[in-house]
C-alpha positions as CSV (number, residue, x, y, z in Angstrom):
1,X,-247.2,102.2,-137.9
2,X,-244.6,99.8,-137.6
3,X,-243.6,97.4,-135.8
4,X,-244.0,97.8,-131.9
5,X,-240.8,95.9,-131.0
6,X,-237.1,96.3,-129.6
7,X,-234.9,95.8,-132.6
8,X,-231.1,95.1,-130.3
9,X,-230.0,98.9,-130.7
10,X,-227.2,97.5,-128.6
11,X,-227.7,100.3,-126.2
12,X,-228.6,100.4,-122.4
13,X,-230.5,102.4,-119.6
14,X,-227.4,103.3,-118.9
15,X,-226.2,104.7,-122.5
16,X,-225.4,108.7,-122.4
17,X,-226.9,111.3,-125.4
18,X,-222.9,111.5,-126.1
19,X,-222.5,107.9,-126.8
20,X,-225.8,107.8,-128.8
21,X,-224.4,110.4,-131.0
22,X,-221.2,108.9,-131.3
23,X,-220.1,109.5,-135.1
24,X,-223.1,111.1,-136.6
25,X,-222.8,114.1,-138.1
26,X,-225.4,116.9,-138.2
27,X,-224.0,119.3,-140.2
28,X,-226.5,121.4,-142.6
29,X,-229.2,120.2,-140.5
30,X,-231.2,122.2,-138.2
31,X,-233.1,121.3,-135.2
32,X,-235.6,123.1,-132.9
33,X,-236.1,121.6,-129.3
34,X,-238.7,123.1,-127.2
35,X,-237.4,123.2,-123.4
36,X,-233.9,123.4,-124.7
37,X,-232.5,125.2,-121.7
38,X,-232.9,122.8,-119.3
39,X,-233.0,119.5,-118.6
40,X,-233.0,117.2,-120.8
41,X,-234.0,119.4,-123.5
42,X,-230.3,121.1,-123.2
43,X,-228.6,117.8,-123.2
44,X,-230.3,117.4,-126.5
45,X,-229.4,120.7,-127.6
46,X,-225.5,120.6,-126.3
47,X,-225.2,117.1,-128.1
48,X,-226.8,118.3,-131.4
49,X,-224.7,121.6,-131.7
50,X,-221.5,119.1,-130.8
51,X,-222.6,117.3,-134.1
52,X,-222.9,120.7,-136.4
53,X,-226.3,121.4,-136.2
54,X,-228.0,124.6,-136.2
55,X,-230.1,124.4,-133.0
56,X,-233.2,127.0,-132.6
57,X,-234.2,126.8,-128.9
58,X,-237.8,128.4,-128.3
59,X,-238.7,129.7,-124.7
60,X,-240.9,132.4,-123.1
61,X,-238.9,133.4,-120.8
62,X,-236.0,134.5,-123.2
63,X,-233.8,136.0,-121.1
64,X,-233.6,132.6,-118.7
65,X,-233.0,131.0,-121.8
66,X,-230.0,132.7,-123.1
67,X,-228.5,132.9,-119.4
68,X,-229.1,128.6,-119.1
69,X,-227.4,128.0,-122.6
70,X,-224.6,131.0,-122.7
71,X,-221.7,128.3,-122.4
72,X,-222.9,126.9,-125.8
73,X,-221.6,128.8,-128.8
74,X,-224.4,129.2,-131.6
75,X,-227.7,128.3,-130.4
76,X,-231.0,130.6,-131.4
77,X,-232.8,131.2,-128.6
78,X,-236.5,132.6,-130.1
79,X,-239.6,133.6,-128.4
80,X,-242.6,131.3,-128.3
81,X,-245.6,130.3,-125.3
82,X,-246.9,127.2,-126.0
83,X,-249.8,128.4,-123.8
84,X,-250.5,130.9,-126.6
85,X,-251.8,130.5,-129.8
86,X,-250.8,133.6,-130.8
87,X,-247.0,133.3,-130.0
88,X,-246.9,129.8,-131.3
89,X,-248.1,130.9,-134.6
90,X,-245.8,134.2,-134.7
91,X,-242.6,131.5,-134.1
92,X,-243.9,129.9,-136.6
93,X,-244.4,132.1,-139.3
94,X,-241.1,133.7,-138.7
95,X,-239.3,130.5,-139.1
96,X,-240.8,129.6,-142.2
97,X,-240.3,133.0,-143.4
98,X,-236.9,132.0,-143.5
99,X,-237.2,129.4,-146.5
100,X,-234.8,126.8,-144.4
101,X,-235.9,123.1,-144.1
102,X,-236.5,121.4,-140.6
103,X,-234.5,118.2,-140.4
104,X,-235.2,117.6,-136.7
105,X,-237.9,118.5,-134.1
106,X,-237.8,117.6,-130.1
107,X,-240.6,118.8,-128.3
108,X,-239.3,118.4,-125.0
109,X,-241.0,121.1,-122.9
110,X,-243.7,120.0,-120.5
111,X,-245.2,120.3,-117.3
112,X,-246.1,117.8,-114.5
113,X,-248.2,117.2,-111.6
114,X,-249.6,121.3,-111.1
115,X,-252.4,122.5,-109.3
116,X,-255.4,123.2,-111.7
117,X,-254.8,125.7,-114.3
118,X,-256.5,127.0,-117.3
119,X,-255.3,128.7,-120.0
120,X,-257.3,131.9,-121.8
121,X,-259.5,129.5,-123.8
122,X,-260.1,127.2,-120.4
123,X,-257.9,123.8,-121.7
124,X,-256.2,122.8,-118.5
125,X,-253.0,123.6,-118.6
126,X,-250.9,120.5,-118.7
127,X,-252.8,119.1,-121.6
128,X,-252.9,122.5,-123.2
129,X,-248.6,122.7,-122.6
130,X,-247.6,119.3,-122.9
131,X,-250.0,118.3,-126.2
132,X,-251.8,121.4,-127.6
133,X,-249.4,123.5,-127.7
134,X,-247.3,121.2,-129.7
135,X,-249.6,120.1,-131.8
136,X,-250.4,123.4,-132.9
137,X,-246.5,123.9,-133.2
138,X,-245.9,120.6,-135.2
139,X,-248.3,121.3,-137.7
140,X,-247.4,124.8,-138.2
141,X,-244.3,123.5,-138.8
142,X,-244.9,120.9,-141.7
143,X,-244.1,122.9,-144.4
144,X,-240.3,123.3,-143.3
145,X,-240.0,119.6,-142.1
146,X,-241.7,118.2,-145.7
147,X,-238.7,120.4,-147.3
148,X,-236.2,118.5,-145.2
149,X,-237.0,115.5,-147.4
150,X,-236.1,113.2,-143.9
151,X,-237.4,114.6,-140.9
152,X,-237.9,113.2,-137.1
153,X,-240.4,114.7,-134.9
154,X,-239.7,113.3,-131.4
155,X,-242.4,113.7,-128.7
156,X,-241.1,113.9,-125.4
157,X,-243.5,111.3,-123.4
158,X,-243.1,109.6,-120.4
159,X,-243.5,106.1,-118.6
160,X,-246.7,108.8,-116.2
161,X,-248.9,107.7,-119.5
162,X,-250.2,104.8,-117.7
163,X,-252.0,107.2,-115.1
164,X,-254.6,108.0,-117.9
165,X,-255.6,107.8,-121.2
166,X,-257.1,110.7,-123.2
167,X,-260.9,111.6,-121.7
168,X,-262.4,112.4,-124.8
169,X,-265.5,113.7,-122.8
170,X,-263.9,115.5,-120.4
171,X,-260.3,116.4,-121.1
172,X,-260.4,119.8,-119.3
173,X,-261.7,118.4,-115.7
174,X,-265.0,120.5,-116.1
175,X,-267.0,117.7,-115.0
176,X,-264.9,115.5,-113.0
177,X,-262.7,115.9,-109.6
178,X,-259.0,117.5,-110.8
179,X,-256.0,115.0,-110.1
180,X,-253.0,116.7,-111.1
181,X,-251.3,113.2,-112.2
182,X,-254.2,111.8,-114.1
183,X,-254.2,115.1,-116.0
184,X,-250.4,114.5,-116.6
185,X,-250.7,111.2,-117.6
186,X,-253.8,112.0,-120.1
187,X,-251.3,114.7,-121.6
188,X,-248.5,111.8,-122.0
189,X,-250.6,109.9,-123.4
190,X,-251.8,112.3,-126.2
191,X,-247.7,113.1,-126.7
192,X,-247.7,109.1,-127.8
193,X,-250.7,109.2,-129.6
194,X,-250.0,112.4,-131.5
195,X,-246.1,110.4,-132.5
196,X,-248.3,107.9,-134.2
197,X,-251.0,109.7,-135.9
198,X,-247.9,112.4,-137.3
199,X,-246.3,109.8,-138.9
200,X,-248.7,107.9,-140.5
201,X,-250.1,111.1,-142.1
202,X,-247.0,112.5,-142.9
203,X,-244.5,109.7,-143.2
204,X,-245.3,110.0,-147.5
205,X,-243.3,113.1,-147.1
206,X,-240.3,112.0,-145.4
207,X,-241.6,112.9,-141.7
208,X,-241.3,110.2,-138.9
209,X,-242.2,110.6,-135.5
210,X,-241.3,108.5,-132.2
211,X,-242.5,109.1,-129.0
212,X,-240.4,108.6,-125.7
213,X,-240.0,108.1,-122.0
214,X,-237.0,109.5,-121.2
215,X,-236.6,107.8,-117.5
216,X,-237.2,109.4,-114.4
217,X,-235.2,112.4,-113.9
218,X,-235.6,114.6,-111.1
219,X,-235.3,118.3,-113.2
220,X,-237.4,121.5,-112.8
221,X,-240.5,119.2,-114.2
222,X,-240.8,117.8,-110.4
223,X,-241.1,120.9,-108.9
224,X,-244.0,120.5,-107.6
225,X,-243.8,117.4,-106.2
226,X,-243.9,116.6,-102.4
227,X,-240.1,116.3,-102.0
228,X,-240.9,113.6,-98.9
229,X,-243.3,111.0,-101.0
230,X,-240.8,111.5,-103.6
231,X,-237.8,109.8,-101.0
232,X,-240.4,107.4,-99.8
233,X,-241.3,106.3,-103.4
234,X,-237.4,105.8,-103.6
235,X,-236.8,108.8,-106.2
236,X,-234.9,110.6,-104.0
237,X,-232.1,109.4,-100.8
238,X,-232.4,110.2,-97.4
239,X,-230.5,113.6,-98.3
240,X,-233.1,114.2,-100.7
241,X,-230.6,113.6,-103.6
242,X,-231.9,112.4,-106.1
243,X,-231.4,108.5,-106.6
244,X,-229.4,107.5,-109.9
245,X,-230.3,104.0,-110.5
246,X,-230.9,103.3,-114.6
247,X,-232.3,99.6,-113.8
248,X,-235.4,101.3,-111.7
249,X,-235.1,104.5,-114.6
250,X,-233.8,106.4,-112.5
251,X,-231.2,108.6,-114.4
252,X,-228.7,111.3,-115.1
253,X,-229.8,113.8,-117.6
254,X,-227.2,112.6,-119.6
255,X,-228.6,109.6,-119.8
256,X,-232.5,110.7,-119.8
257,X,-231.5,112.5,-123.2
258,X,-230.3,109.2,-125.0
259,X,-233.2,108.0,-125.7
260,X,-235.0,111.0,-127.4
261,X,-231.3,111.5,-129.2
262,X,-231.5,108.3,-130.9
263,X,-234.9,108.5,-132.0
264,X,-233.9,111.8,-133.1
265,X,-231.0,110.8,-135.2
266,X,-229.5,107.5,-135.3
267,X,-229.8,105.1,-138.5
268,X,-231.2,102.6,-136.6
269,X,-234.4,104.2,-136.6
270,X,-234.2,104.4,-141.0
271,X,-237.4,103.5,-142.4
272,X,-239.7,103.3,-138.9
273,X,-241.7,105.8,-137.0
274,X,-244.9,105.8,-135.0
275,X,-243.8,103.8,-132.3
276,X,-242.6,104.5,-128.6
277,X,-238.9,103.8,-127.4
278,X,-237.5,103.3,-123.9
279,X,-233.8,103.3,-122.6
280,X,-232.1,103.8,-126.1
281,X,-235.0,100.6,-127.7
282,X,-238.3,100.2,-129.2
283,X,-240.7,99.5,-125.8
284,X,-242.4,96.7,-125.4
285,X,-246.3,96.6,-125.2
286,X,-247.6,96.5,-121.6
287,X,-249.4,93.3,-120.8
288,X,-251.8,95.3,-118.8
289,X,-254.4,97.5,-120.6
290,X,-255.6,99.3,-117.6
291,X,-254.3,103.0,-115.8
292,X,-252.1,102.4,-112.9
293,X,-252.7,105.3,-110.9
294,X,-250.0,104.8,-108.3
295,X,-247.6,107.3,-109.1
296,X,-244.8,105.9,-107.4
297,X,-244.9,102.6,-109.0
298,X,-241.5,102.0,-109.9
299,X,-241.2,98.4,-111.9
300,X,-237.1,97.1,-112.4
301,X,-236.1,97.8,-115.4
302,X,-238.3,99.0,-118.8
303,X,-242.0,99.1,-118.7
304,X,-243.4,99.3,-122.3
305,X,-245.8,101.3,-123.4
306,X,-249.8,100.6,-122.4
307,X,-252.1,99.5,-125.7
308,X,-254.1,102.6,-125.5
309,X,-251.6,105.0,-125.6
310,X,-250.4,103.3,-129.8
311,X,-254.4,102.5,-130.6
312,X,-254.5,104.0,-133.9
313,X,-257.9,104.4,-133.3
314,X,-257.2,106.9,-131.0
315,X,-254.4,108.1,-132.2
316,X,-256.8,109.6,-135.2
317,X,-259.6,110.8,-133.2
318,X,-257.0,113.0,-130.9
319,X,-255.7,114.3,-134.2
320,X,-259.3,115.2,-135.3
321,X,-260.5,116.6,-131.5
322,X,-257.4,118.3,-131.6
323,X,-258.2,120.3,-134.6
324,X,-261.6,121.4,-133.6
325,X,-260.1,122.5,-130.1
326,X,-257.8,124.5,-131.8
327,X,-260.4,125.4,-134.8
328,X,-258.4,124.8,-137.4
């Protein structure tokens, strides 16, 4: 892993995915971004296809999906659950039935903060969404990012990691009292760990992964949230608009996509991987080691990223649990 550090991207809280991109040019290359039609998963895509790539956007609800992104010319919109197995394998095959390379990956598509779910083979849902799912749909997915011969995977994260780290024993809430945030934090978490563990299996073949908190952007993801506690926690005014304050991470979609742009596809980035970026920069290691599980917590300015979540310790052992989960 390299070096977790800022390097002086010369970039802000404030930057936008549009000045990130700023003279980089993605023609010939081809990017998927899971949650692509909303949020800051269609920043990502509008910014990519305004730099020439060729943007596949997976969703299950296809029809929602093509409505979202009709007033952007060229993007695939493709089937794919990431609550199923089955349908992540069949988007899989189909793209790699194609032959093309896969220069670029976001897997921005997640869940937060919902009542207790299961999916058919009982993995609660958010950790099953936000970290099986892609898992299963990274790996899938090596052959065609190998061929790229300089690939990013960027795993959509978020500053909620510090609610929990990864309960090996008990990552399903069979035998402990359901808290929809610690489950979202634990599934965080693993988006970070997974980042690290990717790229220092695959980084041999030209793959490097970053992990990301994006900022707090109130999108579909806080829908259910208690819109109250979120103006009392300051996310939101007393029109319950949401509050756009970058030095808090509080931000525009705009600018919530910068950061997983640039560690999609700036230069910068050349030659690193494994590590977890904040507003447009390399984070900073958290002095604490410990869960915070206020989820309100709001601390001025970045926050860095909590030792646990870039232990490559764990970052292997989710990797292996992972696979037997998933039998593979």
């Amino acid at each position: 892993m390299s070096t977790q550090q800022p390097i002086g991207s010369g970039f802000t809280a404030y930057s936008t995915a549009a000045e990130v991109m700023a003279g980089i040019d993605l023609t010939g290359k081809t990017a998927i971004v899971t949650g692509g039609y909303s949020g800051l998963g269609l920043e990502t895509v509008r910014v990519f296809r305004a730099a020439g790539a060729e943007v596949i956007v997976p969703a299950r609800d296809t029809a929602r999906a093509s409505k979202q992104l009709a007033g952007i010319d060229g993007v695939v919109v493709a089937e794919l659950d990431l609550l199923d197995p089955v349908s992540i394998d069949g988007f899989a095959d189909r793209f790699l039935a194609t032959g093309r390379a896969l220069h670029l990956l976001v897997n921005s598509a997640g869940i937060m903060g919902t009542p207790l779910a299961r999916d058919g083979r009982g993995f609660e849902s958010q950790f099953a969404t936000n970290h099986l799912g892609h898992f299963q749909l990274t790996t899938r997915l090596l052959p065609a990012l190998r061929a790229a011969q300089g690939a990013r995977v960027v795993a959509v994260s978020s500053r909620g990691h510090r609610y929990s780290p990864v309960v090996f024993d008990d990552p399903n809430f069979e035998n402990r009292e359901y808290a929809p945030y610690s489950a979202y934090g634990q599934s965080k978490t693993a988006n970070v760990l997974f980042a690290v563990e990717l790229d220092n299996r695959e980084q041999d073949n030209g793959i490097r992964a970053f992990a990301v908190h994006p900022g707090s952007i109130i999108t579909n993801l806080a829908q259910n949230a208690d819109r109250e506690v979120l103006r009392r926690g300051g996310f939101l005014d007393d029109d319950f608009q949401p509050i756009i304050d970058p030095s808090r991470g509080l931000k525009t979609p705009e600018q919530g996509a910068a950061t997983q742009v640039w560690c999609a596809t700036s230069p910068q980035l050349d030659g690193l991987g494994g590590l977890y970026c904040e507003d447009v920069e390399i984070a900073t290691v958290h002095s604490g080691a410990e869960p915070d599980t206020d989820v309100l917590a709001l601390t001025p300015g970045t926050f860095g990223v909590l030792p646990y979540a870039i232990d490559p310790d764990n970052a292997r052992r989710l990797w292996k649990f992972s696979e037997e989960l998933l039998r593979y």
